[in-house]
C-alpha positions, 0 to 999 in steps of 0.5 A: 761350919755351920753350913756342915752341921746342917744349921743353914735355914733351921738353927742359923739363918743369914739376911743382908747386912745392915747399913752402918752408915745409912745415906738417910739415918733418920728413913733408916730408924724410921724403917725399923720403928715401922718393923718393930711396930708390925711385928717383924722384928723379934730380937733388937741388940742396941750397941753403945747407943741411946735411941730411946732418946736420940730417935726423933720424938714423933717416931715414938721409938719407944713404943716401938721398942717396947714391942720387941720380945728380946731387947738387949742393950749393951753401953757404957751407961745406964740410959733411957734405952737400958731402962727398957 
């Protein structure tokens, strides 16, 4: 649908999916922090997860986070990375 509304590369655009079950979890996380921290990375959405608190501590996943203008967190509960 989208391809005949001419959204493709203007309103809509596709990228590889993301490994759910990365070989490495923690090179993996480690990536994203490096993206979120050079600016790559405009819109994060964190799925009934916590990485705030799970991220190994000298990724300093928060700070990270912190940098990203669109957070959006969706869990059961109100945890460290729902306060950001």
């Amino acid at each position: 649908m989208n391809e005949a509304l001419g959204n493709v590369g203007t309103t809509v655009s596709y990228m590889a999916p993301v490994t759910s079950s990365p070989a490495d979890g923690t090179a993996s996380v480690a990536e994203r922090v490096r993206d979120m921290n050079a600016g790559a990375v405009d819109v994060v959405l964190v799925l009934g997860a916590n990485p705030v608190f799970t991220a190994p501590a000298d990724l300093d996943f928060s700070a990270a986070f912190a940098k990203v203008a669109t957070r959006i967190h969706v869990g059961l509960y109100h945890d460290e990375t729902a306060d950001l």
